[in-house]
N, C-alpha and C positions, 0 to 999 in steps of 0.2 A: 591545500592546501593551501593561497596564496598570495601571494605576489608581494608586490613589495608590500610589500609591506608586509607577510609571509606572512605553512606550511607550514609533519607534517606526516602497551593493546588497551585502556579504556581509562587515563588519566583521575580524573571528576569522578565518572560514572561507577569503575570498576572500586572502588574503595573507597566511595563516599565524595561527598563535594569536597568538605574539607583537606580532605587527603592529599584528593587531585589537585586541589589548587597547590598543596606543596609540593608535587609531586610536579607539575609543569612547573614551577619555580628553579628546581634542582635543574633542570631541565637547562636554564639559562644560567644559573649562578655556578653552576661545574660538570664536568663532563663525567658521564655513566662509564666504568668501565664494565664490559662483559665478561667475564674472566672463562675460559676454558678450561677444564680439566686434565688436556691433553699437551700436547709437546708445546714447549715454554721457549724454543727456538721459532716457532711460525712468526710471523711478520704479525706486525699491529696497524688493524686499520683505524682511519680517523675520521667520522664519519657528521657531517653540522647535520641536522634533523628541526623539523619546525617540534615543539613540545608536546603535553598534553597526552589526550588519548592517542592521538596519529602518532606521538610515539613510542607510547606503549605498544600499539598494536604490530608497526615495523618489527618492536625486539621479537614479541611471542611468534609473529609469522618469519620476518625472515634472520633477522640477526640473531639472535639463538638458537637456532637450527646450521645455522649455517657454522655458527662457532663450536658448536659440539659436532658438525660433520667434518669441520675441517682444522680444526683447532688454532683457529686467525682468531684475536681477539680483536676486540672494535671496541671504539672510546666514541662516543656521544660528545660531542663538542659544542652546543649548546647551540643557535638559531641558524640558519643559511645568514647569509649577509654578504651583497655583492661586493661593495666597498672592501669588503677582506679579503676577499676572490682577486681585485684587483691590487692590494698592496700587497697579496704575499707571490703573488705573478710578480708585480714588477720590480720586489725586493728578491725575488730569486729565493725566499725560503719559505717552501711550500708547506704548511703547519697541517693541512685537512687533504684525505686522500680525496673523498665523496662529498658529493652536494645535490637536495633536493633543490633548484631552484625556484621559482618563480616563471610564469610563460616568458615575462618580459627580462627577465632575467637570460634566459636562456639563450633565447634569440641574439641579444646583444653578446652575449659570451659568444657566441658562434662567430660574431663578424670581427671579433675583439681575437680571437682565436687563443681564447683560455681553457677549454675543453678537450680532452682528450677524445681520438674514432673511436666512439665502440666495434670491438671485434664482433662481427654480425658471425663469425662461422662459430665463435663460441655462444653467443648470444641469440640464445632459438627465438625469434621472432615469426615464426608459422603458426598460423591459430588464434590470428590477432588481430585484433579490431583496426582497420583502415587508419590510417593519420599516426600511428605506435611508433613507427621509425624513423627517426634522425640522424643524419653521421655521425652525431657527438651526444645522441643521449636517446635514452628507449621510456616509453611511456606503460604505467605499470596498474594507472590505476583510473578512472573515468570522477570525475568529484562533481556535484549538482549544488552552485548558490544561492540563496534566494533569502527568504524573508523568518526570522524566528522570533518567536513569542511566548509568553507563558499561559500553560495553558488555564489553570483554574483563575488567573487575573483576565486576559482578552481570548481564550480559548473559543467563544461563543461565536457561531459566524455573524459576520458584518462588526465585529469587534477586534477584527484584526486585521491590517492591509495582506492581500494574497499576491497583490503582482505589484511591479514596480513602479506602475501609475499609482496603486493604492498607498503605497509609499511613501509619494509622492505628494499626499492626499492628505494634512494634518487637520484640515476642515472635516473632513467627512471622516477617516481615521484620528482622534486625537490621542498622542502619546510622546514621551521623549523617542527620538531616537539615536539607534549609534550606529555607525559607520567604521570602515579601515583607516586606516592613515597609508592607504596606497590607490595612484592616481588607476591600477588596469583593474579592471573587473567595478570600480567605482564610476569612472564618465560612464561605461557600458548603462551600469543602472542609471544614469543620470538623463540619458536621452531617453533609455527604457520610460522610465518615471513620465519624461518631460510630450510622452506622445507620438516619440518615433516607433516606427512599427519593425517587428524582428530583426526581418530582413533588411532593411536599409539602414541600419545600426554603423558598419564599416561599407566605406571609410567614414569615420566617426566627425562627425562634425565637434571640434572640440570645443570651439566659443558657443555655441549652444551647452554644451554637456556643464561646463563652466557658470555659465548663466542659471541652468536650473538648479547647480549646486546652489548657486545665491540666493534662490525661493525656499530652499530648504536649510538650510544653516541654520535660522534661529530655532528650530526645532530639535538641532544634532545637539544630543548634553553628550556623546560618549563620542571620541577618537579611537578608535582600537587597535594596537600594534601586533597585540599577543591572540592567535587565534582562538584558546580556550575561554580569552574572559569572554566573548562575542555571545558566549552561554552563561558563564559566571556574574556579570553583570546583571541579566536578567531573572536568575535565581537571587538575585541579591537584593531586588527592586530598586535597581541603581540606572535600570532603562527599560523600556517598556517591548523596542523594537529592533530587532537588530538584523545586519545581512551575516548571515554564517553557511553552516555546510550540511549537506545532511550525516555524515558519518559522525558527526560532531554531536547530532541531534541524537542519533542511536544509541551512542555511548548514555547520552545523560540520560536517555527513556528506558535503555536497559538497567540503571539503574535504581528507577522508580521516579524519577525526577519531574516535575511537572512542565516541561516543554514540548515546544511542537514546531512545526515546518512547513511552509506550505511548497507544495509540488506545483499550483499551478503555473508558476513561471518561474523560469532558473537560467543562469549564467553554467556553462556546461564547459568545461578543462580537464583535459589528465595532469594528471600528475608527471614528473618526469625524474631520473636519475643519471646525474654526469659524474664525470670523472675530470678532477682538475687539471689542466693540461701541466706536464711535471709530478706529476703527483707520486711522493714517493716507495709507494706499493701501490703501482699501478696494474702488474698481474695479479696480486689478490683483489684489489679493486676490482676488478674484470671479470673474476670467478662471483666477487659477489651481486654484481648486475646480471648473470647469467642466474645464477640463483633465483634473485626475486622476478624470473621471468617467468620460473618452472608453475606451471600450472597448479599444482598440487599447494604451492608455496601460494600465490596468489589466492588461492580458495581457503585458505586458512585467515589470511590478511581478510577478504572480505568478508567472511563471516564475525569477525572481531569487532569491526568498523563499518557497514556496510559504505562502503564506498567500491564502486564496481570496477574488478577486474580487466583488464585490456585481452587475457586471453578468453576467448570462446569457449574452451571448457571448461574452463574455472568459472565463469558465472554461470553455466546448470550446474555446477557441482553445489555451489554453495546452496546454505539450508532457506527452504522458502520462506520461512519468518522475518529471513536477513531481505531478503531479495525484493520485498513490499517497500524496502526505502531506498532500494538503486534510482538513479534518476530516469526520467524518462526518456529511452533517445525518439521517441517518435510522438511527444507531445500532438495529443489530438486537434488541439487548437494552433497549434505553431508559434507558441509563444516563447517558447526557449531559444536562446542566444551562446551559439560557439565559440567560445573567444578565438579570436586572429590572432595568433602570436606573433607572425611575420609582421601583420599591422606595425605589434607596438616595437621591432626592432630599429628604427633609425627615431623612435620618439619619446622611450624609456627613460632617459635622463634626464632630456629637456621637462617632463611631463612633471615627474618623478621634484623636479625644482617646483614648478611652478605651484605643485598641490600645495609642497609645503607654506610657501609663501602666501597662497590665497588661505589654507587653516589658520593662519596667526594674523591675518589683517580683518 
């Protein structure tokens, strides 16, 4: 769901375009409360969430289950956002218990020590895809980024770039494209695009990555802050090509919508869930990271969104309809790229300035 530029059950898709677009709106204009049925003394969690379908599909899988098992209510707070992470740390009034961050985010919270230790004896992390655990935060979900298009406008093959050279490519691809307004998972495709090969991606050559943004720029007409418009945009014919996600893509195709994905090459992250250091219900906090760790809980989450679970039996649990759009972990051609998140911890900020500065020059 990510980065900075952020993350994160079917927004758009589940209730129509229209809907969704108000529906990820509410999302940042005021926070969801969940309301429980049950005892009115339990704590209240406060919970920032990327919008959209990702977060519809958190409430149906874990956060209303979790509020009718345990009678915690949770308040939807509207986007992650480091910059708030860090003024209500250093103002001492800690407003949000949870946060989905960002890879680059997270990292920097680590060495910044704004994150709470997840209790690993409460938190079952067995049965779990290699790379899931961090001192200060458990990975919940596997996410695949790449390339989306619509399908009955560039659907046809060779009318739609597939990999991030083709992206790349507005001579031999022509179309608007759009992009994030966040520098991690962007340089990646920008060397991707510019001819570096998988593997020698990190350490990232960044005046390169920088350079082939500048061969591409007069092509970008869309900035994108908000992960849902990444697909609203191009249902809108407001852009032709966009980087998005595939759980993003499922939503909008489950609900009849003409978009598509291409698998051949992807940008590959989990997802991750902390807890902010101080955080004023810090033990319900910690019951509900233990929660969306439960397998049963995660297989519910991915069949909503296909985005791929981190426990082992929660993706054969889930239904094989969903499981056609997990991403590939063993791309046959080796074109998919892991992101480094330790990479972008001492470069996050620095990076994070400079994108913005080179978008408005």
């Amino acid at each position: 769901m990510k980065k900075n530029s952020t993350t994160r059950k079917r927004s758009v898709s589940r209730r129509g375009f229209l809907a969704g677009t108000a529906a990820a709106g509410t999302a940042v204009a005021g926070p969801l409360i969940l309301t429980p049925g049950l005892a009115k003394a339990a704590p209240k969690l406060v919970f920032a969430l990327w919008g959209g379908n990702y977060q519809e599909a958190m409430e149906a899988a874990f956060l209303k289950p979790f509020t009718k098992e345990t009678g915690i209510e949770i308040v939807v707070a509207g986007a992650p956002d480091m910059a708030k992470v860090r003024a209500q740390i250093k103002s001492k009034t800690i407003e949000w218990d949870l946060i989905i961050p960002t890879s680059g985010w997270l990292t920097a919270g680590e060495k910044e020590g704004v994150w709470e230790p997840i209790d690993y004896k409460q938190v079952d992390v067995s049965d779990t895809m290699p790379g899931s655990k961090r001192n200060h935060s458990v990975a919940y979900i596997t996410v695949a980024g790449g390339i989306a298009y619509h399908q009955d406008r560039n659907g046809a093959e060779g009318k739609h770039p597939a990999t991030f050279a083709d992206f790349w490519n507005p001579a031999k691809f022509p179309g608007r494209r759009g992009l994030r307004t966040r520098p991690s998972e962007t340089l990646e495709m920008a060397l991707l695009g510019d001819g570096v090969p998988p593997d020698k991606v990190y350490p990232m050559d960044v005046e390169r990555a920088f350079k082939a943004l500048d061969k591409l720029k007069p092509h970008i007409n869309q900035w994108i802050s908000a992960t849902p418009k990444t697909i609203e945009l191009i249902l809108q014919n407001e852009t032709d090509f966009t980087y998005s996600y595939n759980g993003r893509i499922f939503a909008f195709r489950k609900q009849g919508l003409p978009v598509n994905f291409s698998y051949k090459q992807n940008l590959l992250f989990m997802d991750w869930v902390t807890i902010i250091k101080g955080a004023p219900n810090k033990d319900a906090a910690m019951r509900l990271v233990a929660y969306i760790m439960k397998p049963e809980a995660q297989t519910a989450f991915g069949n909503i969104i296909a985005y791929s679970p981190t426990k082992l039996k929660a993706i054969e649990k889930c239904d094989a309809d969903v499981k056609k759009f997990f991403p590939d972990m063993n791309n046959p051609n080796h074109l998919n790229v892991t992101l480094h998140m330790d990479w972008w911890t001492e470069r996050e900020e620095e990076l994070q300035k400079r994108f913005k500065e080179w978008q408005i020059t």
